[in-house]
TORSELO-147462 format. One line per 2 residues: number of its first residue (from 1); for each residue z, y, x of N, C-alpha, C. Coordinates in steps of 0.001 Angstrom, whole numbers. Layout:
! TORSELO-147462
NUM) Z:Y:X:Z:Y:X:Z:Y:X ~ ...
END
This chain:
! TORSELO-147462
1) 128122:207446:65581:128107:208463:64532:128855:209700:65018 ~ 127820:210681:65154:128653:211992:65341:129950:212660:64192
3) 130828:213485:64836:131213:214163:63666:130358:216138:63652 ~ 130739:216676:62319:130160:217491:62234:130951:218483:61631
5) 130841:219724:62095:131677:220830:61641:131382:221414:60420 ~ 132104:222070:59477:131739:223064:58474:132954:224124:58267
7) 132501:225673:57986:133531:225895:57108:133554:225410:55447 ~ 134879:225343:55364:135755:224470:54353:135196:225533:52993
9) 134616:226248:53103:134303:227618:51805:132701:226823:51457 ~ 131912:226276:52333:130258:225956:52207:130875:224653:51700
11) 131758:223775:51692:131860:222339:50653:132276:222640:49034 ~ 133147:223349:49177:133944:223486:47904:133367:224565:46884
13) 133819:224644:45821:133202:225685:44522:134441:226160:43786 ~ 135074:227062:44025:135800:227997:42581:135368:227692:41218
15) 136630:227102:40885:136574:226543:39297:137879:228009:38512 ~ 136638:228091:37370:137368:229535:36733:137689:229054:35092
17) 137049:228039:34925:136996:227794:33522:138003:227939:32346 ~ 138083:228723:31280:139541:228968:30990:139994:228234:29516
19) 141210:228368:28779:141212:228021:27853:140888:228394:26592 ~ 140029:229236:26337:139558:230744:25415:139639:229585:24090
21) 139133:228585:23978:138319:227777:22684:139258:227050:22477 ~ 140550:227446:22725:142376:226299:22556:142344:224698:22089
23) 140946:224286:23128:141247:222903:23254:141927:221953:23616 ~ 143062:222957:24763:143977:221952:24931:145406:222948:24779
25) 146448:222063:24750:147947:222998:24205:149083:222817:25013 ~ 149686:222490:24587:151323:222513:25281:151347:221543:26174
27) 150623:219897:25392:150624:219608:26373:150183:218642:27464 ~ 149290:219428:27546:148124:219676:28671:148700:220342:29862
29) 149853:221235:29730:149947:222239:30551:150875:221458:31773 ~ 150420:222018:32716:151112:221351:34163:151414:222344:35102
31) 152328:222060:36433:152755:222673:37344:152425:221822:38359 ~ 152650:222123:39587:152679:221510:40759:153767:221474:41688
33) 154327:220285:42320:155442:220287:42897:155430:220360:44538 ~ 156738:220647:45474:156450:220231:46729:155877:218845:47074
35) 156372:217884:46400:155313:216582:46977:153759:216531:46199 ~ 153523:218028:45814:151670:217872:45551:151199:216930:44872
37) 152089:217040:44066:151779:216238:42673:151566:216939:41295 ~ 151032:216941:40225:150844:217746:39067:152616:216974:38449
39) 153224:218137:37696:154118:217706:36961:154272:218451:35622 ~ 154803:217849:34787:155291:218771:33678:155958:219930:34443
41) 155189:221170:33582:156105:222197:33591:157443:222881:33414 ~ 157871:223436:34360:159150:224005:34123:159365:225465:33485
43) 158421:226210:33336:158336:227400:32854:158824:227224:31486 ~ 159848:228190:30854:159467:228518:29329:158144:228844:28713
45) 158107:227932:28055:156380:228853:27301:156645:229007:25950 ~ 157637:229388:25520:157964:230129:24269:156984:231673:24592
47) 156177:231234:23184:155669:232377:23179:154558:232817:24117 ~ 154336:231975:25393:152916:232380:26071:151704:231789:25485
49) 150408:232692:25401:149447:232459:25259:148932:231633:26036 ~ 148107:230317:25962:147242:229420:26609:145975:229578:26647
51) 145462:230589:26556:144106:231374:26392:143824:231630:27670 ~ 144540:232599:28582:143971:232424:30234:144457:231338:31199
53) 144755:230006:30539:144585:229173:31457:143655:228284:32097 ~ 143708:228190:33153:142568:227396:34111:142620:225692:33761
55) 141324:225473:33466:141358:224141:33613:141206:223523:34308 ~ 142021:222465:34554:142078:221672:35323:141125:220098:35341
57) 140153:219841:35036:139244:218436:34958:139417:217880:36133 ~ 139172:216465:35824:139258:215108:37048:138614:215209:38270
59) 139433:214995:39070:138945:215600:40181:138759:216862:40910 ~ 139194:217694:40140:139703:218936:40880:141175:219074:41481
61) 140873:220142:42160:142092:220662:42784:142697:221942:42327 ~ 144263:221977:42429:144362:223487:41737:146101:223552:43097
63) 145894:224717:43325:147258:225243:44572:147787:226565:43699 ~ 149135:226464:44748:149875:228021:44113:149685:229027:45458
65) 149131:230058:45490:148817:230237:46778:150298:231255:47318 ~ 151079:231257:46797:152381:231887:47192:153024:230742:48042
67) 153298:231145:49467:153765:230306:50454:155304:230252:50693 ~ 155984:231517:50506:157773:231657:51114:158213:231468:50276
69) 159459:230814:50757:160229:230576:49394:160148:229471:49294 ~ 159181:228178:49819:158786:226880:48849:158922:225857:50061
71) 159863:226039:50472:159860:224669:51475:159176:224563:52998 ~ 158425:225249:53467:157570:225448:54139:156428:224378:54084
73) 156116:224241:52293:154560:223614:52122:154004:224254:51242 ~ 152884:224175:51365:151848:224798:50288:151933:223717:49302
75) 151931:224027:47840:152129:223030:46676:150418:223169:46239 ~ 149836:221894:46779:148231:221616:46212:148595:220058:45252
77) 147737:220055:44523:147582:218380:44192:146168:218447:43578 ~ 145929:216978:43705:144340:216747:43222:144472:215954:42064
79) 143785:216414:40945:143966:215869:39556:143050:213943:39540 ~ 144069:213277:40137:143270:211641:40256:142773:210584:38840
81) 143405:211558:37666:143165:210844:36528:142413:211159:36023 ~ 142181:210322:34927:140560:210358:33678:141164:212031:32882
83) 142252:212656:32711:142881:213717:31983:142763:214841:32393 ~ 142296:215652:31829:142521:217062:32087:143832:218288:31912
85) 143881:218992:32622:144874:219596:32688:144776:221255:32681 ~ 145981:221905:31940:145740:223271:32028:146885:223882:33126
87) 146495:224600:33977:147583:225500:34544:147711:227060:34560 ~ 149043:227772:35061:149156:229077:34814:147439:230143:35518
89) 147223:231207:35046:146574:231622:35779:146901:232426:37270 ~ 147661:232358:37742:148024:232279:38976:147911:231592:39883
91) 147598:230476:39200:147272:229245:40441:146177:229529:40717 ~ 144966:228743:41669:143946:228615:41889:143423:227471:42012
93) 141682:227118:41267:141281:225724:40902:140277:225517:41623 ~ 139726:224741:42357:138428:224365:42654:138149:223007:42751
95) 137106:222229:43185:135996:221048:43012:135196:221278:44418 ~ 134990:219893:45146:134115:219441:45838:132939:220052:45289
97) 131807:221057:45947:130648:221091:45509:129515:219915:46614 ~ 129799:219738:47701:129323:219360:48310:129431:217120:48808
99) 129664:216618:48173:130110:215464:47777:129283:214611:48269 ~ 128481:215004:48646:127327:214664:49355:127610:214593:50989
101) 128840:215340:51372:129258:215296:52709:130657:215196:52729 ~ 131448:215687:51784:132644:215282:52111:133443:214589:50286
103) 134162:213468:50634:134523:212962:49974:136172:213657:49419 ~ 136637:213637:47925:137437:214680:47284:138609:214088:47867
105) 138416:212600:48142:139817:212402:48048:140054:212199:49959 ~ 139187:212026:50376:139625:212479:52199:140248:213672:52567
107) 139724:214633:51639:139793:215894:51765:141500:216208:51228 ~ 141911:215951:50024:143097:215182:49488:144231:214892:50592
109) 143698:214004:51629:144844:213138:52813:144666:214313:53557 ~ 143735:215073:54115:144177:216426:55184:144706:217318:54400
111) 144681:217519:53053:145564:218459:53131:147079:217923:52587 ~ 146965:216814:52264:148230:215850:52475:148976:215827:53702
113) 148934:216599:54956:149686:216744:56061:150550:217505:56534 ~ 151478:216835:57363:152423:218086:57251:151709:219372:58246
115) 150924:218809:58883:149936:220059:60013:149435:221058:59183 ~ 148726:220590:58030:148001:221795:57166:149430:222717:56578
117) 150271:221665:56200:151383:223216:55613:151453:223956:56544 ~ 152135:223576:58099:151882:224251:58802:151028:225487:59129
119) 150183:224798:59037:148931:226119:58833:148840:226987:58098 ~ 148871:226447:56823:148968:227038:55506:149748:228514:55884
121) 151363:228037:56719:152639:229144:56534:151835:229871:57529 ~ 151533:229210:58423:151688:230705:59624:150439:231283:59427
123) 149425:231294:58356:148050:232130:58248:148498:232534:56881 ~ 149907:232726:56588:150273:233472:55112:150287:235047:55602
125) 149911:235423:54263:150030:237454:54325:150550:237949:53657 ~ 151713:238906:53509:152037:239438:52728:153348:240454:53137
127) 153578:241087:51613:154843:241771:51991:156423:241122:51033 ~ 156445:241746:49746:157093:240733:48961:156856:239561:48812
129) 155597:239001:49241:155403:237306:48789:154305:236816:50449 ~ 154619:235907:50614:153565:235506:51523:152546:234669:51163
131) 151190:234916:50954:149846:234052:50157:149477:233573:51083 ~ 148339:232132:50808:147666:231703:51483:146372:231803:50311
133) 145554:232563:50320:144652:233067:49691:143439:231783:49369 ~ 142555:232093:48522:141128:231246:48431:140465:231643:49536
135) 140201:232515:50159:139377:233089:51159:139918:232523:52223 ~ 141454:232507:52509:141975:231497:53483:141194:230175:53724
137) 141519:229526:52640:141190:227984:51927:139539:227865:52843 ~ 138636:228826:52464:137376:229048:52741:136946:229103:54366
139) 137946:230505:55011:137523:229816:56420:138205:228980:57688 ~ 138696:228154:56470:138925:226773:57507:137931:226231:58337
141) 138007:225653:59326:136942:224727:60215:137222:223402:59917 ~ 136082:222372:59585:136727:221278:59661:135731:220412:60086
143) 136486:219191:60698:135226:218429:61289:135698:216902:60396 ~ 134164:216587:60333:134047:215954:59209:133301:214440:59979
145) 133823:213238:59770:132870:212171:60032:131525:211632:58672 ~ 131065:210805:58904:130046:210450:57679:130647:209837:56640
147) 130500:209993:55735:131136:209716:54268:131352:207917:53815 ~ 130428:207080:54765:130959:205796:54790:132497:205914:55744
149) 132904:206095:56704:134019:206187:57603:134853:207242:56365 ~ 134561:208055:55590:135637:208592:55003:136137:207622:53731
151) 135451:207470:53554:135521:206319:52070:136619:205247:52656 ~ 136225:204759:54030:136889:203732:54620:138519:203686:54473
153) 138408:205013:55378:140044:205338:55419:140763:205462:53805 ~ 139586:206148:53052:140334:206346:51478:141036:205369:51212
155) 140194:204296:50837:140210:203006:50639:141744:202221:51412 ~ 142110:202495:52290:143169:202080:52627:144078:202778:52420
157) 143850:204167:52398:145383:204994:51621:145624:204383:50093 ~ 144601:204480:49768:145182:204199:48024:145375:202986:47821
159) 145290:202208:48546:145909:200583:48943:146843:200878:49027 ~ 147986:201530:49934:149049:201771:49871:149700:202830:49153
161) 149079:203560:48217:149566:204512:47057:149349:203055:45822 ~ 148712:202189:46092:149128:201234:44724:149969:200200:45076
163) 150104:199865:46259:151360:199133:46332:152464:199774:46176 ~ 152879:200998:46371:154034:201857:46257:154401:202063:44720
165) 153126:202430:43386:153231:202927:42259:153363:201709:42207 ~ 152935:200343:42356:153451:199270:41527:155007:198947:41927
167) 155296:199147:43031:157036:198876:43125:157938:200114:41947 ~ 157395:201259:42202:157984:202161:41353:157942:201347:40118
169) 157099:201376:39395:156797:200678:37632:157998:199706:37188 ~ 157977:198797:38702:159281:198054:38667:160722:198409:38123
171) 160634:199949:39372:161927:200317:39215:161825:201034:37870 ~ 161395:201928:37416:161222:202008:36103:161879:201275:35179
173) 161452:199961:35069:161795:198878:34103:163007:198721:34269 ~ 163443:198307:35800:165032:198229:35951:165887:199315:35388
175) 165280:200856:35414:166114:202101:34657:166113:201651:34005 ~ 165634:201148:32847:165255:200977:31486:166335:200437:31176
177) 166390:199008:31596:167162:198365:31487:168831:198665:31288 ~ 169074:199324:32441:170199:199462:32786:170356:200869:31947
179) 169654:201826:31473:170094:202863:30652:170050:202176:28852 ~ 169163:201198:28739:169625:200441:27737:170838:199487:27148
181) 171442:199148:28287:172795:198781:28454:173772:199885:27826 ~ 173547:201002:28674:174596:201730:28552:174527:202534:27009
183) 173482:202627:26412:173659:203037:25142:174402:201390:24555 ~ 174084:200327:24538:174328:199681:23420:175998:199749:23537
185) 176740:199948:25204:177750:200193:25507:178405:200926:24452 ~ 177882:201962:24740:178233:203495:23621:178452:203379:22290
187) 177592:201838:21583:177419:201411:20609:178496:201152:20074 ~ 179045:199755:20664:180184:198696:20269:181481:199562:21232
189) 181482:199897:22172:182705:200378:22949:183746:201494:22584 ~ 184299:202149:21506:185269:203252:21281:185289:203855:22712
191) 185061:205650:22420:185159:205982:23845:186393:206145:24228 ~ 187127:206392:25482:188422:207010:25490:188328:208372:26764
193) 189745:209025:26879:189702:210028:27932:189945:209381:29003 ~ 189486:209845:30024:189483:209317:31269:190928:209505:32312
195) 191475:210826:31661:192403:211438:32158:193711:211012:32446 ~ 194514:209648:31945:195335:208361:32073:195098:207941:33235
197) 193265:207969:33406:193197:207065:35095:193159:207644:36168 ~ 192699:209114:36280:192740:209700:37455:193953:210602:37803
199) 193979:211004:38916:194699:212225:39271:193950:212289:40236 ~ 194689:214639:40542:193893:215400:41402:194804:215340:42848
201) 193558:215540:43430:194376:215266:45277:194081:216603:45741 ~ 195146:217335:46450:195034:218520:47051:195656:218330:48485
203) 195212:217160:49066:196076:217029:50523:194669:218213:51191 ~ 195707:218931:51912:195103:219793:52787:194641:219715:54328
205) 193551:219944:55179:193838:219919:56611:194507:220633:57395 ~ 196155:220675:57273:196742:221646:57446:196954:221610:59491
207) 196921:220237:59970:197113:220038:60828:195706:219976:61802 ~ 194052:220183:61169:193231:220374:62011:192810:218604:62208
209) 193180:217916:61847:192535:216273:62038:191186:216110:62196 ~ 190748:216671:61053:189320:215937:60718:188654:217404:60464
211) 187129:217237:61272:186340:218379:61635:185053:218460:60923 ~ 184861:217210:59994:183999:216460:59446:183695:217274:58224
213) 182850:218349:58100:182845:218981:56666:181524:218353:55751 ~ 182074:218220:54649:180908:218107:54010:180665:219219:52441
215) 179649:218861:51901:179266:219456:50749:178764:218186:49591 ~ 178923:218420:48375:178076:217766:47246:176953:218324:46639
217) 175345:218100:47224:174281:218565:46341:174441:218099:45135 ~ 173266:218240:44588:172654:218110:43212:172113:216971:43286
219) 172068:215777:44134:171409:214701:43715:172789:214018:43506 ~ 173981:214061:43422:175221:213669:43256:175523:212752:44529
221) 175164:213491:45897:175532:212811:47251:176539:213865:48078 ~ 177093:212911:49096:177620:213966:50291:176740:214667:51108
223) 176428:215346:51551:175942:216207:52956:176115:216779:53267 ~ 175343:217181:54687:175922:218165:55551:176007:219749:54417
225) 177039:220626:54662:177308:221665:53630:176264:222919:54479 ~ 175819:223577:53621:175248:224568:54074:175465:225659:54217
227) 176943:226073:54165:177569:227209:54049:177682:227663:55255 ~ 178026:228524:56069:177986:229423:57614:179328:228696:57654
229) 179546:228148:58653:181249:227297:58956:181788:228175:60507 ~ 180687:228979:60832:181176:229382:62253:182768:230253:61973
231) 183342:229810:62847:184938:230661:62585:185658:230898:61436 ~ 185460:229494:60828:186205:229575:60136:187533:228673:59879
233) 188097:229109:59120:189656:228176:59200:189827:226995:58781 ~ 189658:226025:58951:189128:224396:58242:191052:223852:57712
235) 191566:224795:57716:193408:224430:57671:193610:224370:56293 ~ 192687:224856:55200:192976:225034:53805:191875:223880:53254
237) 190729:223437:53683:190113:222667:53277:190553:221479:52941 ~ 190203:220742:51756:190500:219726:50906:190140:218573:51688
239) 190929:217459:51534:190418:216281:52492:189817:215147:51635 ~ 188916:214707:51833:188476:214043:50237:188647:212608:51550
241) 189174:211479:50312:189054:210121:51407:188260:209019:50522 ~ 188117:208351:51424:187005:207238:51247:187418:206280:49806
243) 186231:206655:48942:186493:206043:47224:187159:207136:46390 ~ 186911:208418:47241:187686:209324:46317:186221:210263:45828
245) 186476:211065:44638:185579:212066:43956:185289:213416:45161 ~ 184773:214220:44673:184590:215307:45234:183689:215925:44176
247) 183825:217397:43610:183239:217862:43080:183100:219342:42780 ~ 181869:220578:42876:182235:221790:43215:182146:222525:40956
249) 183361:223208:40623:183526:223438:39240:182273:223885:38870 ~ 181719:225107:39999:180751:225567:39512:179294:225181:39124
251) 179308:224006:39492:177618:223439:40119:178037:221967:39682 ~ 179024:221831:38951:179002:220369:38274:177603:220520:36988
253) 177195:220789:36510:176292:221203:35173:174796:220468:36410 ~ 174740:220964:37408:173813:220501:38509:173217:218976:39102
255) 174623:218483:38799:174949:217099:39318:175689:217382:40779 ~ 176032:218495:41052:177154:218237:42071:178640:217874:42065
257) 178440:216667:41820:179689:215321:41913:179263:214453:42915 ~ 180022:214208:43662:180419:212803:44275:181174:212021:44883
259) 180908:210580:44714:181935:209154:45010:181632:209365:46868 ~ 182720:209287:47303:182756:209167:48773:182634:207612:49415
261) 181500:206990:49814:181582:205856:50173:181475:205802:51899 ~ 181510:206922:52497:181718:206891:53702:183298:207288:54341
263) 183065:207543:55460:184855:207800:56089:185173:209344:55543 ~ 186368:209231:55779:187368:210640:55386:186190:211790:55574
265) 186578:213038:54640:185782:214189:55467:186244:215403:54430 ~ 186181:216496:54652:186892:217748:54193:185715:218827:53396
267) 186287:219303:52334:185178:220115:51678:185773:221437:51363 ~ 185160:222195:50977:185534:223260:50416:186829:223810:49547
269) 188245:224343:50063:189275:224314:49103:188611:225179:47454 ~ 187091:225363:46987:186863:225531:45784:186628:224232:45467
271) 186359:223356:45853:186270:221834:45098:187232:220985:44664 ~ 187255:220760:43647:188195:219809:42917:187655:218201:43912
273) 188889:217751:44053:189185:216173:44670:190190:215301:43501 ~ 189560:214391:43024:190443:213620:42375:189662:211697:43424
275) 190585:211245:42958:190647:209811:42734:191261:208814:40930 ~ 190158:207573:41362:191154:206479:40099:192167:205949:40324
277) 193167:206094:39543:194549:205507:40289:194460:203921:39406 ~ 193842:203718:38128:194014:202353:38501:192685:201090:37920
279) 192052:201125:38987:191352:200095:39502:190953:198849:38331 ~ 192106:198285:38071:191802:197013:37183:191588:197987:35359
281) 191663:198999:35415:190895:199352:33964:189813:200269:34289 ~ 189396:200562:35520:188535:201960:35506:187731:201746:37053
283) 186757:201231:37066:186083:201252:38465:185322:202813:38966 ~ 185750:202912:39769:185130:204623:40324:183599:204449:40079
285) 182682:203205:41177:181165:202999:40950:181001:203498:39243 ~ 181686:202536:38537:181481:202814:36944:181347:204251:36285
287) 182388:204543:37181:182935:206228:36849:181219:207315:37194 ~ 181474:206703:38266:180518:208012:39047:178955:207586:38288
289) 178847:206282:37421:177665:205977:37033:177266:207012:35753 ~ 178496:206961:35067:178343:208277:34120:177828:209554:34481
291) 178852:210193:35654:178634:211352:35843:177236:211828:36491 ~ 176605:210722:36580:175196:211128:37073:173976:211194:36148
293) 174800:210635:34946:173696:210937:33593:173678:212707:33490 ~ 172305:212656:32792:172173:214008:32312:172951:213981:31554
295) 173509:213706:30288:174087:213769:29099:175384:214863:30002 ~ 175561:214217:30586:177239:214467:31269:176965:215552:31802
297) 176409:215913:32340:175869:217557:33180:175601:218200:32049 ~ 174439:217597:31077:175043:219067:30089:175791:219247:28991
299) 177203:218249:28704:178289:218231:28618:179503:219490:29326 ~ 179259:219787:30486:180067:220242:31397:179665:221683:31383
301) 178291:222266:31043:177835:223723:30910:178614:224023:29056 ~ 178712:222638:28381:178715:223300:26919:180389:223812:26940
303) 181357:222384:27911:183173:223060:28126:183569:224015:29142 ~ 182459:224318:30406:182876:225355:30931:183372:226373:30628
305) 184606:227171:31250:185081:228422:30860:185342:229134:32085 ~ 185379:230641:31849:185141:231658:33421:184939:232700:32814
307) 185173:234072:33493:184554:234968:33327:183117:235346:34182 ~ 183641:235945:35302:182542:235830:36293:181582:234619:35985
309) 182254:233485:36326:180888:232132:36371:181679:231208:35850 ~ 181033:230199:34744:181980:229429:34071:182290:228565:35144
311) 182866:227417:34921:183662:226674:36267:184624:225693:35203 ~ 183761:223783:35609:184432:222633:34720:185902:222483:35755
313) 186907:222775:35260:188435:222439:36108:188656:221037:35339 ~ 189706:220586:36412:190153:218970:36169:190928:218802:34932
315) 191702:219792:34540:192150:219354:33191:190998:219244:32455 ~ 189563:219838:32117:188442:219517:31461:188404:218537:32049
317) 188120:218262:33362:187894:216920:33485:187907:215695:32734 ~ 189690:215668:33045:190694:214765:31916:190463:214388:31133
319) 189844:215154:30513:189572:215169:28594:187579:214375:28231 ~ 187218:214366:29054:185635:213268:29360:186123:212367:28878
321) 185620:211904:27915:185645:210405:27002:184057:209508:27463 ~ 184787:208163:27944:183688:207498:27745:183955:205698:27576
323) 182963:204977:27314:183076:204039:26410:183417:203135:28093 ~ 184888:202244:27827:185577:201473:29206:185780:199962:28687
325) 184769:199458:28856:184899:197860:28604:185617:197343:30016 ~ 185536:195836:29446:186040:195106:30585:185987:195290:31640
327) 186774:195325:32845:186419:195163:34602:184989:194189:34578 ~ 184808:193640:34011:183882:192320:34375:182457:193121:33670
329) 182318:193272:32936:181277:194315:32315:181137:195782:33128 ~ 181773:196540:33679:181685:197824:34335:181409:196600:35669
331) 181860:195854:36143:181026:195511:37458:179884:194646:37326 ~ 179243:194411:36385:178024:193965:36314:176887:194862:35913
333) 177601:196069:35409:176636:197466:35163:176421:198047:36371 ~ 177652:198400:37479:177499:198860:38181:176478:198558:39078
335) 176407:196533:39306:175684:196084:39875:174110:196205:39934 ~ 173643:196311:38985:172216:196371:38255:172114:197844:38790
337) 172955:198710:38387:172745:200563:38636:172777:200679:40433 ~ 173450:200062:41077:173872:199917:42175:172092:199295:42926
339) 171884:198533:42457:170250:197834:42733:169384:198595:41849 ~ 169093:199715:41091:168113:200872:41052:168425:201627:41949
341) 169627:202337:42347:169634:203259:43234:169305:202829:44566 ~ 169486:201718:44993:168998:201110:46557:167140:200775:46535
343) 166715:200402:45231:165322:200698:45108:164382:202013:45081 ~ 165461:202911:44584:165114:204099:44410:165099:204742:45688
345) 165842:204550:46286:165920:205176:47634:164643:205056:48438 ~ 164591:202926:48622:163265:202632:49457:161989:203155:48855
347) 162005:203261:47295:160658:204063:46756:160680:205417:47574 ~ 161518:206240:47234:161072:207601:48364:160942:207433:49846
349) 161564:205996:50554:161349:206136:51462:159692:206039:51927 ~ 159340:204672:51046:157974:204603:51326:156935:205712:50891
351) 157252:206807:49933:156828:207509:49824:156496:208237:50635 ~ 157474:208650:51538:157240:209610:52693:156099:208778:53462
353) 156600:207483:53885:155660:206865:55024:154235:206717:54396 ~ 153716:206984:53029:152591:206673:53036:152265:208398:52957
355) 152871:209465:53260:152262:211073:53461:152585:211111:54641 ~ 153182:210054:55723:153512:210775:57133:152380:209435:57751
357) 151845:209037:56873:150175:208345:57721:149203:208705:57710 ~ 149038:209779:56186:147791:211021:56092:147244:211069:57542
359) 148247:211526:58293:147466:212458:59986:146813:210830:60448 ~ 147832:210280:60778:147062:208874:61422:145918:208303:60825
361) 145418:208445:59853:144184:207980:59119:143312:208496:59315 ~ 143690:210228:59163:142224:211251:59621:142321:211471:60692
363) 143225:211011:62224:143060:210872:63262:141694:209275:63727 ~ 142669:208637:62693:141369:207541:63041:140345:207468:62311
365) 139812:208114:61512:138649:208563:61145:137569:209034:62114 ~ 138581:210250:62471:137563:211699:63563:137560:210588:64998
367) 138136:209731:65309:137831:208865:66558:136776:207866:66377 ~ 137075:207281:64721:135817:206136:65112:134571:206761:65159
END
């Protein structure tokens, strides 16, 4: 079986269809994310009209064709459900016209690669924004095998997109669980202040020890910090040690908090460092299980105070009430929370590995 070339503009059809006849509403309405997935929207839509939006029906595709700025991927996803969807008119929608030669969802795994973002960036144009246009989209080249060999490969990706969504569903249930706990916690438990158990640590690197800088994102982890560190004085930086907090005032509302479970390492002298000083009433895991609820992040935007930029300080800290049962109960919560987050992890891991096999599939496609 030969393969056969086309441009990518002679398969596909521009879908314009809009919402004029307000059949569908709020929510219907979707966005698209870097992992090229449709998601609820993040836009305010107070107040926007849903009249020029594009519809989205099963089996189409809809992209944002604005490239900088976004990760270095183009945000596409293909609508895989029985549901229809509306998006901004800025995006752009189209449909397989040609189905007859190329299959929607093969088409789906190439541009599921990290090669096409690639592409995507460096054939962007612009001045304030860099696009990857419909006309782009159009004169792609692509070589195509026969639609039994594409089906083939499908067929084994979404084998492994349903073994993956069924482990997720799992973890799901386990959230459930374990965020059901913690309300009934909230229930029976009187809350108290936290501020009895901790104190703040300001040991400094005054002597140059440890070279080890880190930062706290927003997923409430350590990492590498992204701030310019060249020449600078690491002698005032905070030394956070192993089982101790770390947290930046400004970007707590974010989820930037975190429990240090690795070796010593130094952060920013704007970050507050505390530790629990005592153990048999207050487990840190327990601790840090709170602070990763939403509730608690937007807790911390409602006590912030600042002029310039509000900013949660440790005496706010202090004053965080929350419901402290037994040692034996906070370590059996932790445990369960402790086994979502280690599931959660391998879910994204496998996530990646089933988008970093895209290429290997349509490599072995275009070979057989």
């Amino acid at each position: 079986m030969a393969l056969t070339k086309y441009k990518l503009g002679d398969l596909l059809r521009l879908e314009d269809e809009r919402n004029y006849t307000k059949e569908f509403t709020l929510d219907d309405v979707r966005g698209i994310s870097i992992q090229k997935v449709f998601i609820n929207t993040k836009a305010d839509m107070e107040g926007v009209s849903l009249l020029p939006y594009i519809v989205v029906r099963p089996d189409f595709f809809a992209y944002v064709t604005v490239t900088s700025r976004n990760g270095e991927k183009i945000t596409i996803a293909h609508n895989e459900t029985d549901n229809t969807y509306i998006v901004s008119s800025s995006y752009v929608v189209f449909s397989v016209l040609r189905k007859d030669i190329l299959n929607s969802d093969y088409l789906f795994m190439w541009f599921n690669r990290a090669e096409f973002d690639r592409f995507s960036r460096f054939n962007s144009w612009g001045s304030a924004r860099e696009t990857f246009s419909w006309e782009d989209i159009c004169s792609i080249n692509i070589e195509l095998p026969p639609l039994p060999i594409q089906q083939k490969y499908v067929d084994i990706y979404k084998s492994m997109v349903a073994n993956q969504q069924s482990y997720e569903r799992g973890l799901d249930d386990l959230k459930l669980v374990c965020d059901g706990y913690i309300e009934d916690l909230r229930r029976r438990t009187p809350c108290e202040k936290i501020g009895p158990y901790i104190e703040e640590s300001n040991s400094r690197n005054d002597e140059l020890k440890n070279n080890f800088v880190q930062g706290v994102n927003s997923s409430s982890e350590f990492g590498e910090t992204r701030a310019n560190t060249t020449d600078l004085d690491f002698s005032n930086y905070k030394i956070v040690k192993t089982g101790h907090f770390a947290y930046n005032p400004s970007r707590i509302n974010l989820g930037s908090i975190a429990l240090l479970n690795t070796s010593d390492c130094i952060v920013s002298p704007m970050y507050v460092v505390f530790n629990v000083v005592n153990h048999e009433k207050l487990l840190p895991q327990y601790l840090m299980l709170w602070f990763e609820r939403k509730e608690f992040q937007r807790s911390t935007i409602f006590f912030a105070t600042g002029s310039v930029r509000d900013t949660f300080s440790f005496d706010l800290m202090k004053d965080v009430k929350i419901p402290i049962p037994n040692i034996k109960t906070q370590r059996a919560l932790v445990d369960v929370y402790s086994t979502y987050k280690v599931r959660k992890k391998i879910n994204g891991q496998l996530k990646d590995r089933i988008k970093g096999i895209c290429p290997i599939l349509i490599k072995g496609s275009l070979e057989e």
